[in-house]
C-alpha positions as CSV (number, residue, x, y, z in Angstrom):
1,X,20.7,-29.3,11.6
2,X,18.1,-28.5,14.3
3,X,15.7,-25.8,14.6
4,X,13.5,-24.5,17.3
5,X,10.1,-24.7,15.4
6,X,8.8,-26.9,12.6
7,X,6.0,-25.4,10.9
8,X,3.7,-27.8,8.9
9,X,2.1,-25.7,6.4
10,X,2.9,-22.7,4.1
11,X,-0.3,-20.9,3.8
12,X,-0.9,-17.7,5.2
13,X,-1.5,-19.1,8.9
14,X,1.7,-21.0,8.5
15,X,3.8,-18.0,7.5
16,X,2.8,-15.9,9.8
17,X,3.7,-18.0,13.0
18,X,7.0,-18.6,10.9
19,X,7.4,-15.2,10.9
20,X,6.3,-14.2,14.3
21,X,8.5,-16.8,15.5
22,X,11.3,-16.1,13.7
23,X,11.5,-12.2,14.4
24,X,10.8,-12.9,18.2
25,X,14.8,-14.7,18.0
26,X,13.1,-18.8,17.2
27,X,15.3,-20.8,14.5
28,X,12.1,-22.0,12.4
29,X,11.4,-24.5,9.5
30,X,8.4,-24.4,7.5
31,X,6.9,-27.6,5.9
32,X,4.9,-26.9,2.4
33,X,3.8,-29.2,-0.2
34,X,2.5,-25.9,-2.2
35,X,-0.7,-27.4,-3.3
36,X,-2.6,-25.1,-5.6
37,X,-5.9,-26.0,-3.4
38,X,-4.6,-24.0,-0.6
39,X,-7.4,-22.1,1.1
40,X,-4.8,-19.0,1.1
41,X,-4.3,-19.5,-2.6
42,X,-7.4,-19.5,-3.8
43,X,-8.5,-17.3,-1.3
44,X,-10.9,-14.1,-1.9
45,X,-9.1,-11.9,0.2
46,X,-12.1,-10.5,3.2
47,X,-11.2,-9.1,5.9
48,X,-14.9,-9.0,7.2
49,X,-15.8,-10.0,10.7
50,X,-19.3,-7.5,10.9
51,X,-20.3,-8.0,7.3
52,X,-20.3,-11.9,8.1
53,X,-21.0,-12.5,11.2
54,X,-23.5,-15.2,11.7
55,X,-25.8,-15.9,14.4
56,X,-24.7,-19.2,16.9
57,X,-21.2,-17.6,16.1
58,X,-20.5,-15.3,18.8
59,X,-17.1,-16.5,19.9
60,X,-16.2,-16.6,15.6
61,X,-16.9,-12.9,15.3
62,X,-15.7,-11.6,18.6
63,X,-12.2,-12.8,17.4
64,X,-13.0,-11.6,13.8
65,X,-13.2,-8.1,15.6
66,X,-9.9,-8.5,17.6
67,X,-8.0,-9.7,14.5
68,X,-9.2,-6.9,12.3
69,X,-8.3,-4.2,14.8
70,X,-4.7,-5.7,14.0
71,X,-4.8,-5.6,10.1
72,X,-3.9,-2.0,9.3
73,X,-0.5,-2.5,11.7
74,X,0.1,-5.7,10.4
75,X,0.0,-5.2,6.5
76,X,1.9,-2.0,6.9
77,X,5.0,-4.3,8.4
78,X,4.2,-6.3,5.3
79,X,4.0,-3.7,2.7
80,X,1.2,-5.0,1.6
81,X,-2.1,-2.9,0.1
82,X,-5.8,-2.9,2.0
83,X,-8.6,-2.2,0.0
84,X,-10.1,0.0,2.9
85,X,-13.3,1.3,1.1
86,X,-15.8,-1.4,3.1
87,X,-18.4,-3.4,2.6
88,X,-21.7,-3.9,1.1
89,X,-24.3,-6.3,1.6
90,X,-26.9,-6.4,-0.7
91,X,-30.4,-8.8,-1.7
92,X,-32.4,-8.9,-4.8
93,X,-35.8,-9.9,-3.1
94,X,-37.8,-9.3,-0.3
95,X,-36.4,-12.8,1.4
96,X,-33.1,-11.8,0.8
97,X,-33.4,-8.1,2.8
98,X,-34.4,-10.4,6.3
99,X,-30.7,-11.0,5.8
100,X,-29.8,-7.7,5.5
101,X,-31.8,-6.7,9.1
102,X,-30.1,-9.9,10.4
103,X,-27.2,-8.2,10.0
104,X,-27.7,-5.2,11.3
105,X,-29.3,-6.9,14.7
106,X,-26.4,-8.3,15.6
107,X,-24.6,-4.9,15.9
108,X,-25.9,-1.8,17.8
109,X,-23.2,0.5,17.9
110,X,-22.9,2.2,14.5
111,X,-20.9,-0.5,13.0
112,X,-23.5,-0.8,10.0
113,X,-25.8,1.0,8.4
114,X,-29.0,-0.3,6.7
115,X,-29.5,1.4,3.8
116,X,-32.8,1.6,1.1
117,X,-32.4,0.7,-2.6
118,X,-31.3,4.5,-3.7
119,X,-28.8,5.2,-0.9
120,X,-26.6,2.1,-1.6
121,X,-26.9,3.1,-5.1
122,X,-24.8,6.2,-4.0
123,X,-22.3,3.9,-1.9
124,X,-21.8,1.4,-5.0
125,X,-23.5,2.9,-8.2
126,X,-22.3,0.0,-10.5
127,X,-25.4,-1.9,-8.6
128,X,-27.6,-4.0,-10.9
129,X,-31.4,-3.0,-10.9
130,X,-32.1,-6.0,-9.2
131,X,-30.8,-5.0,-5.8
132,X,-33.4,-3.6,-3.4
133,X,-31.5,-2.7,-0.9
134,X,-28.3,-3.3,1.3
135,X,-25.9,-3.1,4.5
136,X,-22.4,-1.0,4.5
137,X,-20.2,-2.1,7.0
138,X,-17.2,0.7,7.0
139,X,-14.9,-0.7,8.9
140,X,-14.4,-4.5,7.0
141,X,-11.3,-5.0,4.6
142,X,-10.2,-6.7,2.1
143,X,-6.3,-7.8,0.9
144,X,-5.1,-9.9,-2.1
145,X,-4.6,-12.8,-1.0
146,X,-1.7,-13.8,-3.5
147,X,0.4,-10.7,-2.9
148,X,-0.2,-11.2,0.9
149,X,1.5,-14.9,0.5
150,X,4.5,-13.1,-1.5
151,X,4.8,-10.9,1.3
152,X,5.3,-13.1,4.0
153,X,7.1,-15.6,2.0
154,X,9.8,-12.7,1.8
155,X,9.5,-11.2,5.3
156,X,10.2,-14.7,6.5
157,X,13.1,-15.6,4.7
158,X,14.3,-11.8,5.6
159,X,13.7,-13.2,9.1
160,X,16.0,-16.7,8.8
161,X,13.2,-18.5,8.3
162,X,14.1,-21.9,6.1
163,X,11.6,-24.0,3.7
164,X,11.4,-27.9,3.5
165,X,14.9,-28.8,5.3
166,X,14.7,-32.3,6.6
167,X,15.0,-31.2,9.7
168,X,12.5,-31.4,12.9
169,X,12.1,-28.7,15.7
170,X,11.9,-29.2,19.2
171,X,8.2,-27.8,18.7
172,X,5.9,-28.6,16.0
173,X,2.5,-25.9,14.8
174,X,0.3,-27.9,12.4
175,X,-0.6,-25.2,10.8
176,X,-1.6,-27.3,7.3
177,X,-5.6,-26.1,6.8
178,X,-7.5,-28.3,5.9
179,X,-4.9,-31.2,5.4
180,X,-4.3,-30.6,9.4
181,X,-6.6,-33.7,10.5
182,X,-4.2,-36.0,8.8
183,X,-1.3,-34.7,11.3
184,X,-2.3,-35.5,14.8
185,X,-4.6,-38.5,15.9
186,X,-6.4,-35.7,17.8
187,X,-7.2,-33.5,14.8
188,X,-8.4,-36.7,12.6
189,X,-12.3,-36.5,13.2
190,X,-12.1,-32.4,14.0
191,X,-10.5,-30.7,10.9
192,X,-12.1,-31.3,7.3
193,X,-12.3,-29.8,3.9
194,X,-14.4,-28.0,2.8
195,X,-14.8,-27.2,-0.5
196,X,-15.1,-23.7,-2.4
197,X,-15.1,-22.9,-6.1
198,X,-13.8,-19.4,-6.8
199,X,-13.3,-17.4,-9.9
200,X,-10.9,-14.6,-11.3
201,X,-12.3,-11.8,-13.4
202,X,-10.2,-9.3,-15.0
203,X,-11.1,-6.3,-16.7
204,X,-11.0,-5.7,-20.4
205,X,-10.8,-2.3,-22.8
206,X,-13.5,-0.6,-22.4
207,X,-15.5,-2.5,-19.5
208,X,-16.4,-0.7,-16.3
209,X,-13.3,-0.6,-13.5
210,X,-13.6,-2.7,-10.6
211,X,-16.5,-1.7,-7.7
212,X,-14.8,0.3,-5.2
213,X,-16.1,-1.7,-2.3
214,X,-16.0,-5.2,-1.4
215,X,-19.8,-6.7,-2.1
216,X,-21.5,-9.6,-0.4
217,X,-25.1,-10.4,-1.7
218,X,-27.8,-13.0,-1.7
219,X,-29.3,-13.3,-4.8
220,X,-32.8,-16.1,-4.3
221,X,-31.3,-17.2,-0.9
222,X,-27.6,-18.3,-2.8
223,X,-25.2,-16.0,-1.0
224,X,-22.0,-14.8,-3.5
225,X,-19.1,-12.2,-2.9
226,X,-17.0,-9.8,-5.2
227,X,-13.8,-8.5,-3.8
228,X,-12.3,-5.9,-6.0
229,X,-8.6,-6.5,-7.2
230,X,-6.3,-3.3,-9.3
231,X,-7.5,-5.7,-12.2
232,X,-10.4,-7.4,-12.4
233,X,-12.2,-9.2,-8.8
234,X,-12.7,-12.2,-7.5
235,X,-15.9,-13.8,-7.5
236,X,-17.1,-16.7,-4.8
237,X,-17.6,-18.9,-3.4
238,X,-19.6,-22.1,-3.4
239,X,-19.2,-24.7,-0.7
240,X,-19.6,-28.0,-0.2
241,X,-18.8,-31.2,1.8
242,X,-17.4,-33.4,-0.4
243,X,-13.7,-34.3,0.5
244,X,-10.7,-33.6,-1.1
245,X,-12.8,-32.9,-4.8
246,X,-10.6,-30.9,-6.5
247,X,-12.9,-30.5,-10.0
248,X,-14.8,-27.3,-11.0
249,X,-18.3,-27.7,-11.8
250,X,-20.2,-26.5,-14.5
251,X,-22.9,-25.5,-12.2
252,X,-20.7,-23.5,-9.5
253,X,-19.5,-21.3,-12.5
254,X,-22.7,-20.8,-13.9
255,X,-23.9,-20.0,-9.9
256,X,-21.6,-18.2,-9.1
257,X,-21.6,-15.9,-12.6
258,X,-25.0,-15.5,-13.1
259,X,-25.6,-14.3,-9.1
260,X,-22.6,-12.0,-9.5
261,X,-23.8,-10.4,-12.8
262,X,-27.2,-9.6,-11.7
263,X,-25.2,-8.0,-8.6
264,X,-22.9,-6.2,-10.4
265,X,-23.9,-6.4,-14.6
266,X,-20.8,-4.4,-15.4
267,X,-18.7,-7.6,-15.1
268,X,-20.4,-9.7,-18.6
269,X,-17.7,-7.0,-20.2
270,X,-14.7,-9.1,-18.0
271,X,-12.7,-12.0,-18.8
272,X,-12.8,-15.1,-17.0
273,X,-9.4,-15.6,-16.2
274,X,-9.4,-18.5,-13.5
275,X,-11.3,-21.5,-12.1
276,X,-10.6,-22.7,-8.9
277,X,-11.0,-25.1,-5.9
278,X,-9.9,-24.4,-2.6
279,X,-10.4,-26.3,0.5
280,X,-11.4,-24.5,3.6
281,X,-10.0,-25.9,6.9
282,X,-13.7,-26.7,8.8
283,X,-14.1,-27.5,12.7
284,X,-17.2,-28.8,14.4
285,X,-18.2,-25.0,15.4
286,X,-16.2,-22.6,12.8
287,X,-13.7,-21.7,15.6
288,X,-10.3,-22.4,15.1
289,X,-8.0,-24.5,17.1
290,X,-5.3,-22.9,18.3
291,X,-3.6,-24.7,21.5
292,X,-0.9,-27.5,22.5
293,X,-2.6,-30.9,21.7
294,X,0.5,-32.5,23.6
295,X,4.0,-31.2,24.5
296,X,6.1,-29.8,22.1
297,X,2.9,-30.2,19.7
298,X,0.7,-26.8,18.9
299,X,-2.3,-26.9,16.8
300,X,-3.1,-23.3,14.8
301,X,-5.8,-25.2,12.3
302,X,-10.0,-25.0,11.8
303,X,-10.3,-21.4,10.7
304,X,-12.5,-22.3,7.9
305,X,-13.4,-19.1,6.2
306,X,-11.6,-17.0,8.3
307,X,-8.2,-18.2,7.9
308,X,-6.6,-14.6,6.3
309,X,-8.3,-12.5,8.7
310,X,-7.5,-14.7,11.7
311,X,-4.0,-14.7,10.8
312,X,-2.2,-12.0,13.0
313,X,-4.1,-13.0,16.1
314,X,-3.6,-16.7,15.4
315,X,0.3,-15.8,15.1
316,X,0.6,-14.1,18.5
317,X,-1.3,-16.5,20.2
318,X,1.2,-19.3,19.1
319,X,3.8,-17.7,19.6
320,X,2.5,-17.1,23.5
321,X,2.2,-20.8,23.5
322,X,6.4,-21.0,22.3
323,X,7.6,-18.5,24.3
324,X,5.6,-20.3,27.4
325,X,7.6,-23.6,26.7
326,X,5.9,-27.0,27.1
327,X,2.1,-26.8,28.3
């Protein structure tokens, strides 16, 4: 057996070219070792170019932009739910607003809004007393992550796409996150992990539901996120440079709990259903590689924290690079 496109890597970056592929008339493979370290799996689901962008990371966020424009058509193909409320951005002390006004500096057309302590109570009133003040950014999303894997997991085997045949493609994506540097002598000193401890919350009887809008916040300078889930939310993330570590640490948990509680005190009530580590994909710069590195070899890798959100732009430009043959 011989197939048109060997994908190496199941996440969500890998699946979607799969799938792009495969619905544009390819014969595609995909490659997946399923490790539970995954940055899709252990993902917290944003879909938040404005609420993160970062200064130095122009070219991050412009694509950020373009990929979310593509979101609401692409989960709807997918049948997948966006949690469409927004986002907040939020500090705890003076230090922390300069982050806030950061923010809103980088965009000038209505895209955020800075808002004092009581008018972001009336966005998100489940804030903590602590908070002094925040950002909304509208327009950002949020997806589960998990139900988004299921989802293309499906579409592509609705598609003809097959997993982990012993069979090799007259093209080859590397599409395996942060495992990608292993792959190609010229990916072996660009891609590395980074890591990311992340927990799962879910509600119990009688605790407060969910906040209705995805929360960033930097509580004394340590920045931490809540994305809402029908059940609970996720809370993240830390990050490190240290390898291929897959243990939790006492003192992420207790980071990344006590941050999120003073945030958003309505969670003490919630069950701590999950521990995890994930390993981001990182690149020299944050930006993603996504171009032949030698013919009939494409690379669709680096998209550190961005990897979900990237995921439908990422796809069509690969598949560009198919349908345009050997470079």
């Amino acid at each position: 057996m011989t197939v048109e496109v060997s994908v190496l890597g199941g996440g969500v970056i890998g699946l979607s070219v799969a799938w792009f592929a495969a619905r544009d008339g390819f014969s595609v493979n995909v490659h997946d070792l399923g490790s539970p370290h995954g940055g899709s799996v252990v993902a917290g689901g944003m879909l938040a170019p404005v609420s993160e962008a970062w200064p130095g990371e122009e070219t991050v966020t412009a694509q950020g932009v373009a990929a979310l424009a593509r979101w609401p058509g692409f989960a709807a193909e997918l049948n997948v739910e966006l949690f469409n409320n927004g986002t907040i951005v939020v500090g705890t002390l003076p230090g922390d607003l300069a982050e806030l006004r950061r923010i809103e500096g980088l965009f000038n057309n209505g895209e955020v809004e800075l808002l004092n302590n009581r008018a972001i109570r009336q966005v998100e009133p489940a804030l903590g007393p602590a908070v002094r003040g925040g950002v909304f950014a509208p327009g950002d999303l949020a997806v589960d992550n998990r139900e988004l894997l299921s989802a293309l997991r499906k579409a592509c085997v609705e598609t003809g796409v097959t997993f982990n045949s012993n069979v090799d493609g007259r093209f080859t994506v590397i599409a395996a996150g942060a495992w990608s540097g292993a792959l190609h002598p010229a990916l072996k000193d660009v891609i590395r992990p980074v890591k990311g401890e992340i927990l799962r919350l879910t509600r119990r009887s009688g605790a407060l539901p969910p906040p209705t809008h995805t929360i960033r916040a930097s509580v004394s300078g340590r920045p931490v996120y809540i994305v809402p889930r029908n059940d609970g939310v996720v809370v993240g993330a830390t990050q490190y440079e240290a390898g291929f570590d897959t243990d939790v640490t006492v003192a992420g948990v207790r980071d990344l709990l006590r941050d999120a509680e003073t945030v958003l005190p309505g969670i003490a009530e919630y069950a701590l259903a999950e521990c995890a580590v994930g390993f981001r994909a990182g690149s020299p710069d944050n930006v993603p590689i996504v171009d032949w590195l030698e013919p009939g070899v494409i690379a669709a890798c680096g998209h550190h924290r961005n990897g979900l959100l990237l995921a439908p732009l990422t796809a069509a430009r690969v598949l560009e690079l198919l349908k345009g043959g050997t470079p």
